[in-house]
N, C-alpha and C positions, 0 to 999 in steps of 0.2 A: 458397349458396342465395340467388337474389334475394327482391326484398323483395314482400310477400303487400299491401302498400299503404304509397302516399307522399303526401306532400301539399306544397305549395309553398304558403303560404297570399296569393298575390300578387293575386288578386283580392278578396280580403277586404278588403288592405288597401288597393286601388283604391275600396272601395264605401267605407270607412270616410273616405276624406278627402274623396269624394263628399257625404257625409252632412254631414258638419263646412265645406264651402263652401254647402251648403243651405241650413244654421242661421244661419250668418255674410252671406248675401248675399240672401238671402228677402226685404229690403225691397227689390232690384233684379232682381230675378231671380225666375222660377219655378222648381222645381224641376226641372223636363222641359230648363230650358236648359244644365243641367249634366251632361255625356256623360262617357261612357268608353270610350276606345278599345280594343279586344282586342290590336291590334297599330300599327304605324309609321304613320300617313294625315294627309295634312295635314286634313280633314273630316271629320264625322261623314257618312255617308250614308244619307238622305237630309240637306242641308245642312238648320241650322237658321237659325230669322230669328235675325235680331241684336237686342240681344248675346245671346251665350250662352259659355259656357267649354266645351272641351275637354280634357281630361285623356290624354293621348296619351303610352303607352308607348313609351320610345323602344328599350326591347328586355324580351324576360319572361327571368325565370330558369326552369333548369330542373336536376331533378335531374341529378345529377352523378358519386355513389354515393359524394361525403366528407361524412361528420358528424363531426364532431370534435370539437364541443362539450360534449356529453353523451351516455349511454346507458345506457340500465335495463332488466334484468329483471325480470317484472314478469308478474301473473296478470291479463287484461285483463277489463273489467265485462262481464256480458250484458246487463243492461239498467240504468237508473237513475231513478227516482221521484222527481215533488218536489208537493207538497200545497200550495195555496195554503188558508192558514190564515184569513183574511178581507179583504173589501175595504175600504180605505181612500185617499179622496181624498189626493192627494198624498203617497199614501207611494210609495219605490221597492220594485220587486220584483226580484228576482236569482239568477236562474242562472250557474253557471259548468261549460261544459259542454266537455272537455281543456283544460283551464283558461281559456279565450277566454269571457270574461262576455254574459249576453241581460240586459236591463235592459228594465223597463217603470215607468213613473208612472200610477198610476191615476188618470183624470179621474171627473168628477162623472158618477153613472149606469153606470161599470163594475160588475159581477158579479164573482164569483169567478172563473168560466168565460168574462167576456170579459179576465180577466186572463192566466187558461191558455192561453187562447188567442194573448195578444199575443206570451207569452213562447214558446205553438207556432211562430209567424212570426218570431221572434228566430233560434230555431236553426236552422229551416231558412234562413234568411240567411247563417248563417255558411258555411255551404258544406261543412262538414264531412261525414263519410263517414259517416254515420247518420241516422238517421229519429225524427220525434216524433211520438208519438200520444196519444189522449185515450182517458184509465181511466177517469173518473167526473167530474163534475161540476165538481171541481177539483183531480185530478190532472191529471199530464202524466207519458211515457215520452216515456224516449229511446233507441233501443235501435242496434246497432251493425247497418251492412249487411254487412261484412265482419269477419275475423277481428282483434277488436287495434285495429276503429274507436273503440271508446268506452273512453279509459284512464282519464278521472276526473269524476265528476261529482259536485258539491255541491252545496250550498245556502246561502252564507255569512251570511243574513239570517233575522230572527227570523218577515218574514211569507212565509215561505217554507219548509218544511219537510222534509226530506229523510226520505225513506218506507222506499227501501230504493236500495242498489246490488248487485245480484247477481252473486254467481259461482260458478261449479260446483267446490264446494269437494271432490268425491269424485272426479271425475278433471279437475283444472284446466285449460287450456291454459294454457302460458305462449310468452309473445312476446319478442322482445327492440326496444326502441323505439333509433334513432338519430336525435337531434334535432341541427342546423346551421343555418346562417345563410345564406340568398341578397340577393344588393344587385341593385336595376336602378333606370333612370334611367328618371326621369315627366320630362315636356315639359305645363306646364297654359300651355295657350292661351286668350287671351280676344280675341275677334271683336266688330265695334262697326259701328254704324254711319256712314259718313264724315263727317255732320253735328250726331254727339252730340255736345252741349257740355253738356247738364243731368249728367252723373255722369262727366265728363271725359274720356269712350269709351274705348278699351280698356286704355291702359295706365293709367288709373285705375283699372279695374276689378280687371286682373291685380293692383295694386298691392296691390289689400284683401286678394284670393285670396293674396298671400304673407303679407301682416302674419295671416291668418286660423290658416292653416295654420302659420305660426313661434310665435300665439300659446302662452301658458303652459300654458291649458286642451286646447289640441289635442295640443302634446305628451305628456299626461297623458293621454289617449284613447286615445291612439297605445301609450302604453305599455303600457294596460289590455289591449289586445290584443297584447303582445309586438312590435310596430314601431318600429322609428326610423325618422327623415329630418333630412335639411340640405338647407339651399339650397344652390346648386353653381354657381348665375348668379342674377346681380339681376335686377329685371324689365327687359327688352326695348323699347321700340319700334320695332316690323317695319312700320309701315302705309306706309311707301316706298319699302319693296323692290320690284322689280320684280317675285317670284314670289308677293307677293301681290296681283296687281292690282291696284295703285296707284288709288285713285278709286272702289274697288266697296266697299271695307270697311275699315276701321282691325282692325290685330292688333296684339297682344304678347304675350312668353312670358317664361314664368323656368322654369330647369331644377331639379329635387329627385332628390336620393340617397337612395332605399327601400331599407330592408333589413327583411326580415320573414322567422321562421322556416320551416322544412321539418322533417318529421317521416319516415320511415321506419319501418315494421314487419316484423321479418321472426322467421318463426319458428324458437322456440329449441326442439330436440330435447329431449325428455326425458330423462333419465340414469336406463339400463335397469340399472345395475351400478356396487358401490363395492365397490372391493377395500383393503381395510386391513391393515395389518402392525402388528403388535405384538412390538416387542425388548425383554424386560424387562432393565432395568439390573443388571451384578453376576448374572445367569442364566448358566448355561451351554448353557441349551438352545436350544434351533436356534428364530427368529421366529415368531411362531405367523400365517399369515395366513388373512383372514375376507372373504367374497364373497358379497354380499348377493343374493337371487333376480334 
């Protein structure tokens, strides 16, 4: 039977190194000048002013039908609650929703409900195959669109409160989950203009975007959401090649090795009948066998 849902979580973790060059290069950069590309392009289209980075897939992974790393049966949630217990400047708040964390820091003048709400735009970020809504004031649900979308939801912090996870304990479904590993190669490009000399133009720029994304803290990010990467080429200087119009703009690139999970759902038939034998030891009489409705 094929699978009832998959997921390749490979734009997640395209938005997540996005995020972490945003944090890292904000003093030179705006956010809007760091792209992503869906697939192979030497440009974003429409092209941006310079500089800006590009993050360009040099190929996506796709399911394949091997997991081979892990697999669980397992009664999947219908839905799951999480109560925000009150608001506090500078404290973190935390969901973990199929185990991929939503984090929010509450600034000065958030609510309870502008907190539910942060962590509502958290999960719909992750891309996963379910939906958040608002219960009350400072709840949040999260509930699955499909069958076997939502397998675990917590709450691992004290302002954070787990309300309920539901499942239909009188007639369950159960699913069986197969989790694997896909790897694909990012190309991050950084474009400059031919007369930057104030931030060194692009291969200074790309230089930060590798020392950013190798640092200690990103890796730790990376891992928060189940992603590795390595470098696989040091940064580049392209601005005289000939196929980048030599004269119109400075490039450079360095290549990264993504690997980030895949999940599979497919479901596990119920077991309508157990047939048992019983051979007492030292008996003479014939097995007695028993066959449940």
């Amino acid at each position: 039977m094929g699978a009832i849902g998959q997921t390749v979580r490979a734009d997640l973790a395209l938005r997540t190194l996005a995020n972490i060059l945003n944090d890292s290069l904000s003093d030179i950069l705006p956010a809007e000048r760091i792209q992503i590309g869906q697939s192979a392009s030497k440009h974003p289209i429409p092209r941006l002013p310079v500089p800006y980075i590009f993050l360009e897939p040099l190929s996506l992974p796709a399911m394949d039908g091997t997991f081979t790393d892990e697999a669980a049966t397992i009664i999947p949630l219908e839905y799951g609650e999480a109560e925000i217990m009150a608001a506090t400047v500078g404290r973190e708040y935390k969901i973990r929703v199929n185990t991929l964390p939503v984090k929010y820091t509450a600034g000065g003048g958030d609510s309870v409900s502008d907190i539910r709400d942060a962590l509502i735009a958290g999960v719909t970020a992750l891309g996963e195959d379910v939906t958040p809504s608002i219960i009350d004031a400072s709840t949040l649900r999260v509930t699955p669109n499909t069958t076997g979308a939502l397998y675990t939801f917590e709450t691992p912090t004290s302002e954070t409160r787990l309300v309920i996870t539901n499942t239909d304990e009188t007639f369950p479904t159960i699913v069986e989950y197969k989790i694997g590993r896909r790897r694909f190669t990012l190309r991050v490009n950084a474009y400059s203009d031919p007369a930057e000399t104030v931030f060194g133009g692009a291969h200074a720029l790309v230089a930060r975007a590798y020392n950013a994304l190798d640092a200690k803290d990103s890796l730790l990010t990376l891992r928060d959401y189940r992603f590795a990467m390595r470098p696989i080429s040091d940064p580049v200087n392209l601005s005289g090649i000939k196929a980048n119009e030599s004269g119109k703009e400075q490039r450079a690139s360095f290549d990264m090795l993504i690997d980030v999970s895949a999940l599979a759902v497919y479901d596990a038939s119920a077991i309508e009948t157990v047939e048992v034998t019983v051979n007492i030891l030292g008996a003479e009489a014939s097995p007695i066998t028993f066959t449940t409705p």
